[in-house]
N, CA, C and O atoms as a Tripos MOL2 file, in Angstrom:
@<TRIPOS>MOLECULE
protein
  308   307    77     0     0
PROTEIN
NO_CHARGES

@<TRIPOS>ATOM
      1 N           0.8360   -1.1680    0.0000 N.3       1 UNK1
      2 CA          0.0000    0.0000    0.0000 C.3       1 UNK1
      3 C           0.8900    1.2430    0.0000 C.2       1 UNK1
      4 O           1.7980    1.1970    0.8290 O.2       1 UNK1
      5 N           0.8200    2.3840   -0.7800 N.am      2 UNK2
      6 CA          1.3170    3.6330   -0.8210 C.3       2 UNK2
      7 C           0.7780    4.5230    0.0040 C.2       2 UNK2
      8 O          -0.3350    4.3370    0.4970 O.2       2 UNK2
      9 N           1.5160    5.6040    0.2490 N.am      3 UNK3
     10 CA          1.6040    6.5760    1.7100 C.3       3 UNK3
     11 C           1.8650    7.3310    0.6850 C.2       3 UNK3
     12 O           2.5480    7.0500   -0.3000 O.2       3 UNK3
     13 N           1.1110    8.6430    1.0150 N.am      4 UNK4
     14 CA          1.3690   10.1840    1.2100 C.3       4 UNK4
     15 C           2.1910   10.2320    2.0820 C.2       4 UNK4
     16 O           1.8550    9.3780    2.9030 O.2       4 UNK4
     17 N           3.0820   10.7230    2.4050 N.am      5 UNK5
     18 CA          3.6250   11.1460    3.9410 C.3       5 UNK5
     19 C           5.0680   12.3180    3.9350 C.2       5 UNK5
     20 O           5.8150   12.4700    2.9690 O.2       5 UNK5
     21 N           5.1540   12.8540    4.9220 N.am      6 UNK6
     22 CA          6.2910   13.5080    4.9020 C.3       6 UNK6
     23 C           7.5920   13.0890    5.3440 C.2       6 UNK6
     24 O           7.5820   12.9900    6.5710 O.2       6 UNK6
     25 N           8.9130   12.7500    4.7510 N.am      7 UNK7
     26 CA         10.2200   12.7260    4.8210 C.3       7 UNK7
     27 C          11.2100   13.6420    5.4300 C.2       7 UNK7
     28 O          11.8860   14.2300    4.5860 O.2       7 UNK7
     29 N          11.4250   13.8670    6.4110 N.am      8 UNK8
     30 CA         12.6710   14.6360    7.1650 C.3       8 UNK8
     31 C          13.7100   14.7010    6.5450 C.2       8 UNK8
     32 O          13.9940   13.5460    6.2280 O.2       8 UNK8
     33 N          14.6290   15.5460    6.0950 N.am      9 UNK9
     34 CA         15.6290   16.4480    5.7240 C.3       9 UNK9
     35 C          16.5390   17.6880    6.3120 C.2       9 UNK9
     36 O          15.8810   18.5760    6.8550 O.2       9 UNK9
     37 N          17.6950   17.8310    6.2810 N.am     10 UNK10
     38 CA         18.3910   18.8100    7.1280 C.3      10 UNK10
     39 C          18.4910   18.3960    8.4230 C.2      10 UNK10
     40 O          17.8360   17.4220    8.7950 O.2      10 UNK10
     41 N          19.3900   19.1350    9.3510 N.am     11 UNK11
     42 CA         19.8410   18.9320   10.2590 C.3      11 UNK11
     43 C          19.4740   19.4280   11.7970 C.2      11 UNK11
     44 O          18.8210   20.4710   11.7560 O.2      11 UNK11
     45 N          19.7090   18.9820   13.0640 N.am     12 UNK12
     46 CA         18.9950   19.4040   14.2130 C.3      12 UNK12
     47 C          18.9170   20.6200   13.8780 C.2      12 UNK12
     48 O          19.7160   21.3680   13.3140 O.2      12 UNK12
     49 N          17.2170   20.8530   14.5270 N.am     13 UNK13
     50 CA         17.0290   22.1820   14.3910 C.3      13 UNK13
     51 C          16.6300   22.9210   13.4210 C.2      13 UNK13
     52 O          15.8620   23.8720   13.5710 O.2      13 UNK13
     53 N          17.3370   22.3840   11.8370 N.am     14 UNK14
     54 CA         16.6720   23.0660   10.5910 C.3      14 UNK14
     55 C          16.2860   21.9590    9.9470 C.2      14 UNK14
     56 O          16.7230   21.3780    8.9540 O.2      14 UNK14
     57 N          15.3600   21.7590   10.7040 N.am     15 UNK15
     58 CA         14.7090   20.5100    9.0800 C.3      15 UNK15
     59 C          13.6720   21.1740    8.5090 C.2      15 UNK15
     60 O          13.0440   22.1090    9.0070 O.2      15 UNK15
     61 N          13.4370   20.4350    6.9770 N.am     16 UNK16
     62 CA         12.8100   20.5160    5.9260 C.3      16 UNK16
     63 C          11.7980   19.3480    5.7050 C.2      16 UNK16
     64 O          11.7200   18.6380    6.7070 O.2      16 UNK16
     65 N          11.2700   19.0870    5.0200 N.am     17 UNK17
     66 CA         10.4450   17.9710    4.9310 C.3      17 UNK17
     67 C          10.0360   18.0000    3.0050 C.2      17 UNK17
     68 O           9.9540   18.8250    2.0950 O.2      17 UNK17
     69 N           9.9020   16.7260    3.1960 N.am     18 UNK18
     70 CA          9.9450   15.9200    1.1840 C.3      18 UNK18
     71 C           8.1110   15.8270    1.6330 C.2      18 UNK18
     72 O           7.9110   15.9050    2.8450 O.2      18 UNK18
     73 N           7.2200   15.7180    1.0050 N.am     19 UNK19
     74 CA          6.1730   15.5960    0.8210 C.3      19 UNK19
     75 C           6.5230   14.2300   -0.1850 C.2      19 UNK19
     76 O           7.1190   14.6210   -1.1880 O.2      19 UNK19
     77 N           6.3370   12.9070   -0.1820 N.am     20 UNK20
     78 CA          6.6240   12.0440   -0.6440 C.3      20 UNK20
     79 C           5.4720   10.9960   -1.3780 C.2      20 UNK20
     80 O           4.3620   11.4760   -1.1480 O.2      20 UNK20
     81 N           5.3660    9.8620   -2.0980 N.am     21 UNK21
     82 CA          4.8120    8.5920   -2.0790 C.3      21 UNK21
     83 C           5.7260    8.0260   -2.0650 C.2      21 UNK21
     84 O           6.7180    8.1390   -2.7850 O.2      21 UNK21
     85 N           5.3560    6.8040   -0.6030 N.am     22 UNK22
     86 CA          6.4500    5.7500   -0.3740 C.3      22 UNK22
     87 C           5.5450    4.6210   -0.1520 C.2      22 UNK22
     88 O           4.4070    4.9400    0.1930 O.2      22 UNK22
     89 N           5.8470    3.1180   -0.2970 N.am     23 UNK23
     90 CA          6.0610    2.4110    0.3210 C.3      23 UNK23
     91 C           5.2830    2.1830    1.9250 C.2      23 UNK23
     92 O           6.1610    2.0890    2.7830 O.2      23 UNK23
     93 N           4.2790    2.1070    2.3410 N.am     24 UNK24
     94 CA          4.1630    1.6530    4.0390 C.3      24 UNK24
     95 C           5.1310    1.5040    4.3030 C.2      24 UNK24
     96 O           5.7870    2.4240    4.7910 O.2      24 UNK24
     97 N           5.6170    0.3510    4.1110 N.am     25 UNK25
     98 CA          6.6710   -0.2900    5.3450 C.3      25 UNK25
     99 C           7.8330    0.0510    5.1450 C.2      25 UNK25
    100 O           8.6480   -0.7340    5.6300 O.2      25 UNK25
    101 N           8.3040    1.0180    4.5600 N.am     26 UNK26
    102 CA          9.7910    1.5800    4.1160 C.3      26 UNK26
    103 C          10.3340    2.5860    5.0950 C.2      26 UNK26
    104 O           9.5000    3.3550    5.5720 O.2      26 UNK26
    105 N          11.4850    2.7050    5.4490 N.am     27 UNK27
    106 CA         12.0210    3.6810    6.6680 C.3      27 UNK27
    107 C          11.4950    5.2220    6.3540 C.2      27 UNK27
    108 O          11.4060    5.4840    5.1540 O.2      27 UNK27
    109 N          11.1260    6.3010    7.3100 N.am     28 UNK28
    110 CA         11.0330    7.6270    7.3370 C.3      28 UNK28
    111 C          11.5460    8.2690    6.1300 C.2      28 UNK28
    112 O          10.8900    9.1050    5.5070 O.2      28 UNK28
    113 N          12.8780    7.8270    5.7510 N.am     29 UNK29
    114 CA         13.5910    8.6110    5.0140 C.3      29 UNK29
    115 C          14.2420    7.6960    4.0160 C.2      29 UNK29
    116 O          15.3720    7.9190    3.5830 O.2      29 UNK29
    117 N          13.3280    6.3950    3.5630 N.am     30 UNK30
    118 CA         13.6530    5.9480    2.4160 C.3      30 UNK30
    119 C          13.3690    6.1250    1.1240 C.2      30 UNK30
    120 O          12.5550    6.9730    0.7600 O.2      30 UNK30
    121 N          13.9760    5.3880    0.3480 N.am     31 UNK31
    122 CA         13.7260    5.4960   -1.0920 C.3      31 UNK31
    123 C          12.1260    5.9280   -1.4200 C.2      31 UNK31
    124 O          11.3170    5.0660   -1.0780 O.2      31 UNK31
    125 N          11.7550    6.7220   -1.8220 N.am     32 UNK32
    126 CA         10.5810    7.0180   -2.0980 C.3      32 UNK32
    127 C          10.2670    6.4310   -3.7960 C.2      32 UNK32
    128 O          11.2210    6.0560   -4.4770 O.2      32 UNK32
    129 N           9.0070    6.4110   -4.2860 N.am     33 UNK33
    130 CA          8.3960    6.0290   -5.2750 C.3      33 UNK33
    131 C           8.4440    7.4310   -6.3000 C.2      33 UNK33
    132 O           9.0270    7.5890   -7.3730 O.2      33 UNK33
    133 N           7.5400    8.4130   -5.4630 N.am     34 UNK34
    134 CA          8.1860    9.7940   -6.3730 C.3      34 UNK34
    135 C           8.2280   10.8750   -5.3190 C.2      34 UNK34
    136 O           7.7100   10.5890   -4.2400 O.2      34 UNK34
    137 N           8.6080   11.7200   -5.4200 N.am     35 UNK35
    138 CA          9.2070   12.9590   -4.2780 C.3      35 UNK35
    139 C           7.7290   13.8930   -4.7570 C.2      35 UNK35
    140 O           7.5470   13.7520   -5.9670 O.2      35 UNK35
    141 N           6.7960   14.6770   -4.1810 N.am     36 UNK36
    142 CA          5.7200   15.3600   -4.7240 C.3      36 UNK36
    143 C           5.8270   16.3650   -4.6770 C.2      36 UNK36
    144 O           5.4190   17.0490   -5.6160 O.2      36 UNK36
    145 N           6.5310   17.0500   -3.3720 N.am     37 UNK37
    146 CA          6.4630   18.8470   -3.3290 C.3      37 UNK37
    147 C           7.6230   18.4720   -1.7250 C.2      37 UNK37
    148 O           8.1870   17.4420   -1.3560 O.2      37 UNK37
    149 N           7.5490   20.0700   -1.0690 N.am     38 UNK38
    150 CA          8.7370   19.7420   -0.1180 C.3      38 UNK38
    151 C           7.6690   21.0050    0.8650 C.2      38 UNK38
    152 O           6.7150   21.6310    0.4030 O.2      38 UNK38
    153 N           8.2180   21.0850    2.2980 N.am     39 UNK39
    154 CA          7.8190   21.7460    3.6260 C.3      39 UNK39
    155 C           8.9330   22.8770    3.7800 C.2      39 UNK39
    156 O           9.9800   22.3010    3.4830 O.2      39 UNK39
    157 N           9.1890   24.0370    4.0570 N.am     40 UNK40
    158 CA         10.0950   24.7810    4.8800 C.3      40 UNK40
    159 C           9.1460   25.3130    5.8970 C.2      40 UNK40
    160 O           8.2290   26.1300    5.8300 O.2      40 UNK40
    161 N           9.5090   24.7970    6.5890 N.am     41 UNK41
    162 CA          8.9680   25.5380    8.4720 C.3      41 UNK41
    163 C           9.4420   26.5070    8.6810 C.2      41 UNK41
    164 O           8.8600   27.3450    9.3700 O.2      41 UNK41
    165 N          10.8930   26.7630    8.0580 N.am     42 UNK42
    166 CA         11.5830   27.6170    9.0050 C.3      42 UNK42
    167 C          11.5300   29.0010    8.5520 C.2      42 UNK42
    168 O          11.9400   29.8430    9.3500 O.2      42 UNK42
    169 N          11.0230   29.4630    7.2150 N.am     43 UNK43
    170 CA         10.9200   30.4410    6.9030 C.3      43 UNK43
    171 C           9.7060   31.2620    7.0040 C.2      43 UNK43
    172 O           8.8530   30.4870    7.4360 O.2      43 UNK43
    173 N           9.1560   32.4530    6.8300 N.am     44 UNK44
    174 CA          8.1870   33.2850    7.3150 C.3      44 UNK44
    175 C           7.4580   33.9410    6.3510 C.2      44 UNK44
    176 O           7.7120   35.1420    6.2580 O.2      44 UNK44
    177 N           6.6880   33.5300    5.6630 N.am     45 UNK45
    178 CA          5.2720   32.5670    6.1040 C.3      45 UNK45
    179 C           6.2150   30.9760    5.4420 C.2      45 UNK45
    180 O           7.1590   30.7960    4.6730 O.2      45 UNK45
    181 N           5.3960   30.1790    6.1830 N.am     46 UNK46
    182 CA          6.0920   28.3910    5.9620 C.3      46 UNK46
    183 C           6.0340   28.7490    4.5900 C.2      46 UNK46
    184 O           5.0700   29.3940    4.1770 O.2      46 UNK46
    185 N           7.2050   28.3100    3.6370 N.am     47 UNK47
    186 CA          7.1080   27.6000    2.3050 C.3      47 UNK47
    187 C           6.3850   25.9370    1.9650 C.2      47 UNK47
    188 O           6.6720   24.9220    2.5990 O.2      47 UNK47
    189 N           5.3720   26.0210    0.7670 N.am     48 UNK48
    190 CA          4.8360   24.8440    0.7940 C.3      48 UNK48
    191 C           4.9680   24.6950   -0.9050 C.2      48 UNK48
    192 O           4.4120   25.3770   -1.7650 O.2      48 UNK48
    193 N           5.6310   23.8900   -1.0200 N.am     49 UNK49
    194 CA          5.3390   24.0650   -2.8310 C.3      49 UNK49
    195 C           5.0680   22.2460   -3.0590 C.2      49 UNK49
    196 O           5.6110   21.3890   -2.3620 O.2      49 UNK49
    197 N           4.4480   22.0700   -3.7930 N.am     50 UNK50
    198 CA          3.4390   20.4970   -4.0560 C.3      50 UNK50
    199 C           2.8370   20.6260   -5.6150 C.2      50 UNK50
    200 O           2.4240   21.5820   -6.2720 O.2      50 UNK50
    201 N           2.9840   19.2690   -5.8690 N.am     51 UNK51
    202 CA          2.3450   18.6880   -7.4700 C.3      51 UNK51
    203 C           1.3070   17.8630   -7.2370 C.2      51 UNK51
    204 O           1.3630   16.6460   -7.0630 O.2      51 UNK51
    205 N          -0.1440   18.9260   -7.2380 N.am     52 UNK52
    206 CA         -1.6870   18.6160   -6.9890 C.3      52 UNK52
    207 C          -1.5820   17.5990   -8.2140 C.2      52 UNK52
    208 O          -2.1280   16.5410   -7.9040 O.2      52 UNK52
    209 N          -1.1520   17.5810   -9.2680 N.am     53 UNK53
    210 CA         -1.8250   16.6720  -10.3660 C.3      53 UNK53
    211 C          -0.9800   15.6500  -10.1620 C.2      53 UNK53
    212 O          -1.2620   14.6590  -10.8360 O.2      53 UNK53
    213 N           0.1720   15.5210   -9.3070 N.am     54 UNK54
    214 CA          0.6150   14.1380   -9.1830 C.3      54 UNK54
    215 C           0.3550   13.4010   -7.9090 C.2      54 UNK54
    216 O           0.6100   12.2040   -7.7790 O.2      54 UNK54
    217 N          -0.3710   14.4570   -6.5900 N.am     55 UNK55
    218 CA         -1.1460   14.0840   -5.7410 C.3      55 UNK55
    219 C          -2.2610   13.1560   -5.8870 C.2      55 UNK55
    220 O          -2.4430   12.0310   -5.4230 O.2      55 UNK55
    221 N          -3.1600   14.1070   -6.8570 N.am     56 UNK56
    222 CA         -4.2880   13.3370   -7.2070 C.3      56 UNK56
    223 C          -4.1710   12.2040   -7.8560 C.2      56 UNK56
    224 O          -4.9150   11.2520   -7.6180 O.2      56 UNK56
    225 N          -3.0370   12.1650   -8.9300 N.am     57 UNK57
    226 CA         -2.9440   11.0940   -9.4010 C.3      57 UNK57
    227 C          -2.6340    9.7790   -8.3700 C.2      57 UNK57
    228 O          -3.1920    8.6820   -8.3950 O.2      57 UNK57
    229 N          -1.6330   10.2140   -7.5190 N.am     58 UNK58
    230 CA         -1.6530    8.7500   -6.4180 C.3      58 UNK58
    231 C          -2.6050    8.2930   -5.9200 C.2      58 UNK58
    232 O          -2.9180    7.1070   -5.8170 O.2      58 UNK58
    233 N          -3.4660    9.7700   -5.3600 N.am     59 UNK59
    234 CA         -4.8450    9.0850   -4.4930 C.3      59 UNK59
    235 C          -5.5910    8.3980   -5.1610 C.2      59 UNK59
    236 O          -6.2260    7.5250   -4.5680 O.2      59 UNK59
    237 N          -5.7300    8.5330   -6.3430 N.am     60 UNK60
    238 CA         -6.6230    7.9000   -7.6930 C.3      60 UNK60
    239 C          -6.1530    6.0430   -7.9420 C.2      60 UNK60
    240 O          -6.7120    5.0030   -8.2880 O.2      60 UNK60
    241 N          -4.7730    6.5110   -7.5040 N.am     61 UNK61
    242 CA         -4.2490    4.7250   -7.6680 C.3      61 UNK61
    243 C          -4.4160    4.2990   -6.0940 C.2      61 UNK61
    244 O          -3.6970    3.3990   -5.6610 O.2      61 UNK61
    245 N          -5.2750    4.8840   -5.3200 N.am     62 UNK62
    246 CA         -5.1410    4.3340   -4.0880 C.3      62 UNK62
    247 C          -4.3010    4.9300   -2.5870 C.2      62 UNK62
    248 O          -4.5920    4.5000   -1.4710 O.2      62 UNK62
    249 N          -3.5360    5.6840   -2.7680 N.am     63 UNK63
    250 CA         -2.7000    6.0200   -1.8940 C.3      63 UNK63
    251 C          -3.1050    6.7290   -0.8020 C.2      63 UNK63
    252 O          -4.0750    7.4820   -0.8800 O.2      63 UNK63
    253 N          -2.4610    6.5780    0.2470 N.am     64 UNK64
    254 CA         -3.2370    6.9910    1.8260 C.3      64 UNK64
    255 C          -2.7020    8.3590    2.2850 C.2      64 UNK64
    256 O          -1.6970    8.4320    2.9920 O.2      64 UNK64
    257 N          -3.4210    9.4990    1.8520 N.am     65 UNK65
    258 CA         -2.4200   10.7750    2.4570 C.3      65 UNK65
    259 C          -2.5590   10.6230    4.2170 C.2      65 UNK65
    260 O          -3.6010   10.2970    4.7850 O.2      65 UNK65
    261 N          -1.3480   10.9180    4.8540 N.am     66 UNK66
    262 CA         -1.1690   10.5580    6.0560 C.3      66 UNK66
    263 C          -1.8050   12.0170    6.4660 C.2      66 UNK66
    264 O          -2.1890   12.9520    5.7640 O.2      66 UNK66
    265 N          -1.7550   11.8170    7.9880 N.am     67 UNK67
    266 CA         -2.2780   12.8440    8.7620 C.3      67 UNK67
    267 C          -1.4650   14.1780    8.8410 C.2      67 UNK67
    268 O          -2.2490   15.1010    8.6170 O.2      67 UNK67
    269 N          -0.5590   14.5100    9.0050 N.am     68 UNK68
    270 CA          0.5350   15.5230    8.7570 C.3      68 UNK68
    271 C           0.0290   16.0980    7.2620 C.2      68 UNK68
    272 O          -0.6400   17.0880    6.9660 O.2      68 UNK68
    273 N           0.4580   15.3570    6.6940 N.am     69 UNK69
    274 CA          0.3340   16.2000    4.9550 C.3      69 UNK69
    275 C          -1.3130   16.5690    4.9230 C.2      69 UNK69
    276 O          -1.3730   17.7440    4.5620 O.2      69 UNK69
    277 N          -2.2930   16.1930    5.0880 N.am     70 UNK70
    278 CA         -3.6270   16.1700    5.3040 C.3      70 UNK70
    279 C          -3.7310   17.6770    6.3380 C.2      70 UNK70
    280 O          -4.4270   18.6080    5.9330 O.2      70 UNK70
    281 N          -3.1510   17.7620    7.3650 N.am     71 UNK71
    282 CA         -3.1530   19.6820    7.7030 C.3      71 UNK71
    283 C          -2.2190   20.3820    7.0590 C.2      71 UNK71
    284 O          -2.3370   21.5880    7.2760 O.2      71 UNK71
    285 N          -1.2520   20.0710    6.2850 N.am     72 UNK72
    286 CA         -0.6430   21.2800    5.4120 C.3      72 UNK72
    287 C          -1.7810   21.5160    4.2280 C.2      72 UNK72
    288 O          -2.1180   22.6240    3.8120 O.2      72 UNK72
    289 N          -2.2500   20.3650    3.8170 N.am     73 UNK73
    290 CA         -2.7450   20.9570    2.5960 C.3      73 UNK73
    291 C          -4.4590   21.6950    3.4150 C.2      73 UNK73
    292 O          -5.0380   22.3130    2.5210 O.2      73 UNK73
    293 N          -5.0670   21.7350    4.4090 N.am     74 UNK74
    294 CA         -6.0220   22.3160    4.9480 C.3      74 UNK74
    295 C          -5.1720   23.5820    5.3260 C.2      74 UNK74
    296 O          -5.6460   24.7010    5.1290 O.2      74 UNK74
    297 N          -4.3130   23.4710    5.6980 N.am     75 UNK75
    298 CA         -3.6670   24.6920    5.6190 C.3      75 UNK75
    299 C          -3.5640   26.0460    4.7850 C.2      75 UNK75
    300 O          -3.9600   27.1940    4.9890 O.2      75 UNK75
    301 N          -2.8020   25.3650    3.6700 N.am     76 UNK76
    302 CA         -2.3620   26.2880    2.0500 C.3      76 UNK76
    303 C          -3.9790   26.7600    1.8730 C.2      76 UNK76
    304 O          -4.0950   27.9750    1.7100 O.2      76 UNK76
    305 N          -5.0610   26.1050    1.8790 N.am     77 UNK77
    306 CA         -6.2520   26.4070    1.2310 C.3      77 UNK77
    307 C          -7.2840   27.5910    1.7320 C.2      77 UNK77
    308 O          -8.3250   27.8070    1.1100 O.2      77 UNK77
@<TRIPOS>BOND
     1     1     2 1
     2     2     3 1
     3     3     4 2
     4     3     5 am
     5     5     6 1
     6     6     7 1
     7     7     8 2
     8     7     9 am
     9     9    10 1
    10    10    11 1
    11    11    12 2
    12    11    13 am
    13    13    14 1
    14    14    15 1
    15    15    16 2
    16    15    17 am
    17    17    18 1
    18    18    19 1
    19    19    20 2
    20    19    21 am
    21    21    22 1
    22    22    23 1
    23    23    24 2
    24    23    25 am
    25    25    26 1
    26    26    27 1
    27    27    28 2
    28    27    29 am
    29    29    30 1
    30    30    31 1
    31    31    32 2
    32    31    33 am
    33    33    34 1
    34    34    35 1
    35    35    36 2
    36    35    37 am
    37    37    38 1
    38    38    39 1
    39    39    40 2
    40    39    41 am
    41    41    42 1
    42    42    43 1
    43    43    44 2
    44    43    45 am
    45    45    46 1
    46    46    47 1
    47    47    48 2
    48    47    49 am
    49    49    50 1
    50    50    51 1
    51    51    52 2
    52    51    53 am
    53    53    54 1
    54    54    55 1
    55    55    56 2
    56    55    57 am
    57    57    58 1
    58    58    59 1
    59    59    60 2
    60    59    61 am
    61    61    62 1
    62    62    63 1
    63    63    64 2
    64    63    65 am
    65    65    66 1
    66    66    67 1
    67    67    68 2
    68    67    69 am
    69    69    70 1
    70    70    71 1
    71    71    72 2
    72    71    73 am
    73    73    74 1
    74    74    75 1
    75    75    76 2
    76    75    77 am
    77    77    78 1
    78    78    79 1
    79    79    80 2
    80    79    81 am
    81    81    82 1
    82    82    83 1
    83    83    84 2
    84    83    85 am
    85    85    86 1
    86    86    87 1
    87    87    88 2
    88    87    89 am
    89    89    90 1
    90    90    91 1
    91    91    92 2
    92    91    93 am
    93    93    94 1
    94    94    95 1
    95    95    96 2
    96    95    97 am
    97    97    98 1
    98    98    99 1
    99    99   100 2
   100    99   101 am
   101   101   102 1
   102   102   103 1
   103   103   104 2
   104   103   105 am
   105   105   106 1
   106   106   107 1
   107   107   108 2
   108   107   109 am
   109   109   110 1
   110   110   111 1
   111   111   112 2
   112   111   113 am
   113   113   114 1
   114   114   115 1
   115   115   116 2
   116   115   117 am
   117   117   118 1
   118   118   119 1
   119   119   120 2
   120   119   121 am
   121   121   122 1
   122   122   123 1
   123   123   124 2
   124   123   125 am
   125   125   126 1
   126   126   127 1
   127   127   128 2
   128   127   129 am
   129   129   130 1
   130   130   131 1
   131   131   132 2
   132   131   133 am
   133   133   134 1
   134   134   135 1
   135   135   136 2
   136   135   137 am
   137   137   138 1
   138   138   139 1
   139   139   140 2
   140   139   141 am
   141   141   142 1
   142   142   143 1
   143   143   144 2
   144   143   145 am
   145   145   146 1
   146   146   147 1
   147   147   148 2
   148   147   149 am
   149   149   150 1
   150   150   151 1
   151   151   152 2
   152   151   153 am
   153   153   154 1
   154   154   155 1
   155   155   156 2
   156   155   157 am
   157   157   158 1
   158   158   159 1
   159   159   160 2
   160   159   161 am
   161   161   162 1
   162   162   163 1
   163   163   164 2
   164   163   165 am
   165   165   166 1
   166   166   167 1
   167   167   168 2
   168   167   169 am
   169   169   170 1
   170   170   171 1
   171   171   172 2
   172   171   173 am
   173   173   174 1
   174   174   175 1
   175   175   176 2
   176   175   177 am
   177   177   178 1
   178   178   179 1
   179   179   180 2
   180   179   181 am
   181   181   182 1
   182   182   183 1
   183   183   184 2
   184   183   185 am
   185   185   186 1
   186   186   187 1
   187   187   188 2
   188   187   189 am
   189   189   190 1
   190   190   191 1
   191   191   192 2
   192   191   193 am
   193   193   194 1
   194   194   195 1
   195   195   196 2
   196   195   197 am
   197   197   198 1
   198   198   199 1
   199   199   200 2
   200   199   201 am
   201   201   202 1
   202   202   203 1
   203   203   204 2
   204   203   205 am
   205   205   206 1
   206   206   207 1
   207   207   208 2
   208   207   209 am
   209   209   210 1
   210   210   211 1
   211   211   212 2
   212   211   213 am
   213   213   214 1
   214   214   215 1
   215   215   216 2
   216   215   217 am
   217   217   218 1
   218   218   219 1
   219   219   220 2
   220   219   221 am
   221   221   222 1
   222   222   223 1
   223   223   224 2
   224   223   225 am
   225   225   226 1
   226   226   227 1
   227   227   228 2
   228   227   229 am
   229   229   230 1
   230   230   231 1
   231   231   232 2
   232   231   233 am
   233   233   234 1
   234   234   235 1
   235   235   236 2
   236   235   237 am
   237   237   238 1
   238   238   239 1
   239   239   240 2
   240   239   241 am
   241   241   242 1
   242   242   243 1
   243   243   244 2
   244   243   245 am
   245   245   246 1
   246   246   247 1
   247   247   248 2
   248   247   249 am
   249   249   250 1
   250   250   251 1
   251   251   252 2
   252   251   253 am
   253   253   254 1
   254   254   255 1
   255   255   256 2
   256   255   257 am
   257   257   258 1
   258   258   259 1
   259   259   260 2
   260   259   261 am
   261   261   262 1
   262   262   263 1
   263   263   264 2
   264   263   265 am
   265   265   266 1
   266   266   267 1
   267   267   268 2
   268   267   269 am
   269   269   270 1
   270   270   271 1
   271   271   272 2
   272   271   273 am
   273   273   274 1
   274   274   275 1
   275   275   276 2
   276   275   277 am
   277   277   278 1
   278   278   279 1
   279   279   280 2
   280   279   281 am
   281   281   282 1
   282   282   283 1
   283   283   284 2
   284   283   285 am
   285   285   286 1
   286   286   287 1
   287   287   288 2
   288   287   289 am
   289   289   290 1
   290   290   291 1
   291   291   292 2
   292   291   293 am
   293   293   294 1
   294   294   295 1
   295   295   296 2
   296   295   297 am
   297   297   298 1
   298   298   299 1
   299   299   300 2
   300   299   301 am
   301   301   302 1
   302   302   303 1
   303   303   304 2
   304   303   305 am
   305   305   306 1
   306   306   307 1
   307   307   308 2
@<TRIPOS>SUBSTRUCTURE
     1 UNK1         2 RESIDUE 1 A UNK
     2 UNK2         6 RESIDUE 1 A UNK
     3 UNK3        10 RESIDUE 1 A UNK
     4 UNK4        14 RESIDUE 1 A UNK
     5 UNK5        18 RESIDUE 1 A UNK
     6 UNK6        22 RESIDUE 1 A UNK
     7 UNK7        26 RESIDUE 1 A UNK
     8 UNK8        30 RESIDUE 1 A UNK
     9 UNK9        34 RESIDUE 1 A UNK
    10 UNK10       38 RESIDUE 1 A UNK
    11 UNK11       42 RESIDUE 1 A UNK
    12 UNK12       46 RESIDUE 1 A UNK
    13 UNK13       50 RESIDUE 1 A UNK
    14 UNK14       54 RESIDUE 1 A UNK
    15 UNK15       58 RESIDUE 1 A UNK
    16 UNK16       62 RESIDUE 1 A UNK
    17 UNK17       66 RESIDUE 1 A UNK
    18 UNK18       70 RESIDUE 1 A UNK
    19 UNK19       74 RESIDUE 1 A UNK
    20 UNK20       78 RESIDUE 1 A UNK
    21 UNK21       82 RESIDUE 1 A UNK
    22 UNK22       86 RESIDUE 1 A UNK
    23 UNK23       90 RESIDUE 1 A UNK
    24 UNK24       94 RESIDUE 1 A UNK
    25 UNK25       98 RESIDUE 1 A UNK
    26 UNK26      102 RESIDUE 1 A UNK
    27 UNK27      106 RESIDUE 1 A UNK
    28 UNK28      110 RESIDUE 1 A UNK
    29 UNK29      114 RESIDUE 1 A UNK
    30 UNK30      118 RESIDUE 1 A UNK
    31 UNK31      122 RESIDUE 1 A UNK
    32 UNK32      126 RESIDUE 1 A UNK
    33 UNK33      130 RESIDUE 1 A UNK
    34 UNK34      134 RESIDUE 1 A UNK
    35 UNK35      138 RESIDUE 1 A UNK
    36 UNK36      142 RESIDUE 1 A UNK
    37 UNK37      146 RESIDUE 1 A UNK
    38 UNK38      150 RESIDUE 1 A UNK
    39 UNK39      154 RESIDUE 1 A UNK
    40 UNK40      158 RESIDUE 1 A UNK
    41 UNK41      162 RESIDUE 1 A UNK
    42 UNK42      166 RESIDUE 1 A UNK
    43 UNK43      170 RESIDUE 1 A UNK
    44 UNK44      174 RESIDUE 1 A UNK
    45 UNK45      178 RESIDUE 1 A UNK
    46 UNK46      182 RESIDUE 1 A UNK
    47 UNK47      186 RESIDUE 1 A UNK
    48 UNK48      190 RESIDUE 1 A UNK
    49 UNK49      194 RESIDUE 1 A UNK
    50 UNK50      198 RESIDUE 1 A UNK
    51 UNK51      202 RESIDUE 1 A UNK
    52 UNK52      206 RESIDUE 1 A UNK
    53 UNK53      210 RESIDUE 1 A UNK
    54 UNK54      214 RESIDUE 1 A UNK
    55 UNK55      218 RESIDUE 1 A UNK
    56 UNK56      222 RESIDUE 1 A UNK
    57 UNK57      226 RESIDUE 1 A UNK
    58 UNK58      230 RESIDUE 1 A UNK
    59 UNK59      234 RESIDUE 1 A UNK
    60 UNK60      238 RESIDUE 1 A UNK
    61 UNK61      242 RESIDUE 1 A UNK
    62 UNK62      246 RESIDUE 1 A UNK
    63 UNK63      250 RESIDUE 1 A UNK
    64 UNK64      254 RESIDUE 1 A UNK
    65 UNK65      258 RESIDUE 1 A UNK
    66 UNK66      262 RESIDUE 1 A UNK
    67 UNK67      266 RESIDUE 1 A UNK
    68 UNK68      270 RESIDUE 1 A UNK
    69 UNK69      274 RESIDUE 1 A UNK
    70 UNK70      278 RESIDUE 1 A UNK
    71 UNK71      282 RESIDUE 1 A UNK
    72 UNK72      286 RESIDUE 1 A UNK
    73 UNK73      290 RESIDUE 1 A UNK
    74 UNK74      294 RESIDUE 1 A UNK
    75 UNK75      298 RESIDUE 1 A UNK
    76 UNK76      302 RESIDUE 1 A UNK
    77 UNK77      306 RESIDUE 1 A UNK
């Protein structure tokens, strides 16, 4: 089964985050299937940049957007 989910990047303190499709059972920060858009927290207002038509396309094949990515994108809107 495929995951929406977010991937950790950068180092204590400044992380970033991959907006991803992976794998369930694959580590936090593994090989992903395709990379979708990315998170910056740290800048003012958060940076959110994401590929809705390759979003939709996963959810369409099934894929589970996790809970995290599910309030950024209630977020952006």
């Amino acid at each position: 089964m495929l995951k929406i989910r977010l991937a950790q990047h950068g180092s204590k303190n400044r992380r970033t985050f991959r907006i991803v499709a992976i794998e369930e059972g694959k580590r936090r920060n593994g090989r992903p299937v395709e990379v979708l858009g990315f998170y910056n927290p740290l800048v003012k207002p958060a940076e959110l940049k994401l590929d809705l038509e390759r979003l939709s396309y996963w959810k369409k094949l099934g894929a589970v957007v996790t809970v995290g990515v599910t309030k950024l994108l209630s977020n952006k809107s």
